[in-house]
N, C-alpha and C positions, 0 to 999 in steps of 0.2 A: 560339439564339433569345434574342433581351433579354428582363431580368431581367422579369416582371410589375409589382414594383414601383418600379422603375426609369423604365420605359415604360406607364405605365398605359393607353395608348390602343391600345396593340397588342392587347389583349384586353379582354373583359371585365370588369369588376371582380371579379364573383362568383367567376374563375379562381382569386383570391387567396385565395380561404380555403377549407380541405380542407369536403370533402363530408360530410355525417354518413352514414353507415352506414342502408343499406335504406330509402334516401328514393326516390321517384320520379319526381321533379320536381327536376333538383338546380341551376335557380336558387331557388327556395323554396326547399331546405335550407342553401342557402348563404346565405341572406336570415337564414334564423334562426341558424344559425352566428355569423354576423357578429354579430348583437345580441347573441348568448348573453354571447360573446366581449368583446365592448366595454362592456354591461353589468352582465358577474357580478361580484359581492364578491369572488369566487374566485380566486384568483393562476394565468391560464392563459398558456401558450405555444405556437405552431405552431411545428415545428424539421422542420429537414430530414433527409433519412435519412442525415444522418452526425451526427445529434441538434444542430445549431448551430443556433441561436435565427433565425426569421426574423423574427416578430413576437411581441410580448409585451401583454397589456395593463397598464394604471395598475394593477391591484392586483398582478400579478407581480412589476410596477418597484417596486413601494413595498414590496414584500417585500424583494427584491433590494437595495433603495437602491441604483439604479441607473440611469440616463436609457436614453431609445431607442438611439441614438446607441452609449453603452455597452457595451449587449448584442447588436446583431445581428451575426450570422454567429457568435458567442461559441458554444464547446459550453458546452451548458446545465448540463453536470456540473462544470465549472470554476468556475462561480459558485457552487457550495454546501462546504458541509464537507467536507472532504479525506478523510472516514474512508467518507463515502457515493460515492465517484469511484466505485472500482472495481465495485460491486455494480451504480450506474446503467448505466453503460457495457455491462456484464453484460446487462441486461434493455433497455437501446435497443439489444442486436446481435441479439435473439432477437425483436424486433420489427419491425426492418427483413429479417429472414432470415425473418419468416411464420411462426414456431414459433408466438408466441401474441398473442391478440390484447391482452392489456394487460397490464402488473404493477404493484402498490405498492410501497414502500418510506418508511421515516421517513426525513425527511432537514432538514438544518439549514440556512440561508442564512450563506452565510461573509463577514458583513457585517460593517465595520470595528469596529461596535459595538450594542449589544443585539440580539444575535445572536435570530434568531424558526427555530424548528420547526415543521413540520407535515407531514400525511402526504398523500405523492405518491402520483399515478397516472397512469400514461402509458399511451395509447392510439395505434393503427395506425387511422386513419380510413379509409385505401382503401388496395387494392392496386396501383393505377396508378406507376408507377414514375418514372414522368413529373411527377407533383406536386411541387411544390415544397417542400409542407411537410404528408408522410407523416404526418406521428405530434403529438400534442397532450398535453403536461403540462397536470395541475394539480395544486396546491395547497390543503391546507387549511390554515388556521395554529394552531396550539393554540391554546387560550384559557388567560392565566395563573392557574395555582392555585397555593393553598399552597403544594400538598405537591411541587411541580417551578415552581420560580418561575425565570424567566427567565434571570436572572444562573445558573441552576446546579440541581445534585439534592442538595445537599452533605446533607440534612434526609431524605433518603432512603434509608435502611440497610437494605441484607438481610441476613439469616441465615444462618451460615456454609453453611449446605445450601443454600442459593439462590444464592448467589458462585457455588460449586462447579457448580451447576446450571446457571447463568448461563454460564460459564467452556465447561461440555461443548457444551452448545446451540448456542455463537458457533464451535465447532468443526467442531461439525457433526453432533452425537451424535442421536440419534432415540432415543425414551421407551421403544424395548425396552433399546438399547444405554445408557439412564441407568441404568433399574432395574437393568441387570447390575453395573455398575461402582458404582454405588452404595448397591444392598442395598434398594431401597426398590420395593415393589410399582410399578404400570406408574400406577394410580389415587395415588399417591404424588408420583412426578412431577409427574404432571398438576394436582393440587392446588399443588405449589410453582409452578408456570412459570406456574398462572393468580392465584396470588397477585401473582406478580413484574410482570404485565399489569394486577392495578389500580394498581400501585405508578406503575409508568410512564406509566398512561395509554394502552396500545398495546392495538391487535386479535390479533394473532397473534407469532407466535416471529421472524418475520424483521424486523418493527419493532423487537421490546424489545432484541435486538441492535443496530439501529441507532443507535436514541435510549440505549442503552445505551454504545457510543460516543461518539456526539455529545456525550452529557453527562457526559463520562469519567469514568464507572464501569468501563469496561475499558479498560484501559489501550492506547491506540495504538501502533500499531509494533511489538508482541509478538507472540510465536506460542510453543506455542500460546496462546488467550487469558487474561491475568491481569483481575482484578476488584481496582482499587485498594483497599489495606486500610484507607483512612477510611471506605470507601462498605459495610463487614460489623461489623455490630453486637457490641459486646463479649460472649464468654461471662459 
């Protein structure tokens, strides 16, 4: 069958954009889709189930700095930070496979220059297999502060017990397996990892690892993970 955007008279418009979730009516939801879409502040994307970019809006592209043209059919994991590939690719296989129905992750735009972060979420909008564009990113972008200003975290130092912490966590350690190996109650942990979460700016453990790479505090390409030694504060 031709492409829908291709051939836009072969079908109806509303075809083009995925369906929201428990609508009943699904020209009306695709009616509001469309607007959501075209326009939120929000950096969104429809990709298809092998996660390549079908369509993007103006805030995505201006994330991205990248034109229409650019990105379609592009996987949408190739245009961000290289440290975020394999985790995304991780959660668009377990979305197109129907294991769950969304995930987040931090992630950076691998833009030629002033690089912008912020935190993804990608959704399975229907199970129809036949859609064109299964699953929908978005974007929120940091807002810059002080204490993580764009160019970098370089102003951001943790405690040698927080590197350390840091280091277990990007491994893959769980708060009973800290406290063993590290001699510190379970409530101990928990207090460093949620200091380490205002430090970065992030909701949970699977962000501060990402924007932990991103803003190379761990060092890339290591295993297991090291915490470069500018980014732990002098004894």
């Amino acid at each position: 069958m031709p492409d829908a955007l291709d051939c836009p008279t072969e079908r109806p418009r509303d075809d083009i954009y995925p369906s929201l979730p428990h609508q009943r009516t699904p020209s009306r939801s695709a009616a509001m889709f469309r607007s959501l879409f075209e326009r939120s502040g929000v950096g969104m994307a429809a990709l298809d189930s092998h996660s390549r970019i079908r369509r993007a809006n103006d805030a995505m592209l201006a994330l991205l700095d990248r034109s229409t043209s650019e990105v379609r059919d592009i996987a949408f994991a190739d245009l961000l930070h290289p440290d975020s590939r394999f985790r995304l690719q991780v959660g668009f296989d377990q979305l197109r496979l129907g294991r769950t129905g969304r995930f987040t992750e931090y992630v950076k735009a691998a833009r030629p220059e002033n690089a912008v972060g912020g935190n993804l979420t990608a959704l399975r909008m229907r199970a129809d297999a036949r859609a064109d564009s299964p699953l929908l990113v978005l974007i929120q972008v940091d807002p810059p502060t002080a204490e993580c200003p764009p160019g970098g975290a370089r102003s951001t130092l943790l405690s040698e017990m927080e590197a350390s912490i840091l280091e277990k966590v990007a491994a893959g350690a769980s708060t009973v397996q800290l406290a063993g190996q590290l001699h510190l109650s379970c409530k101990g942990i928990e207090y460093h990892v949620s200091a380490m979460l205002r430090k970065l700016d992030v909701p949970n453990r699977p962000a501060l690892v990402s924007r932990a790479y991103t803003l190379g505090i761990l060092s890339s390409g290591s295993w297991p993970p090291r915490v470069q030694q500018e980014y732990v504060k002098s004894p």
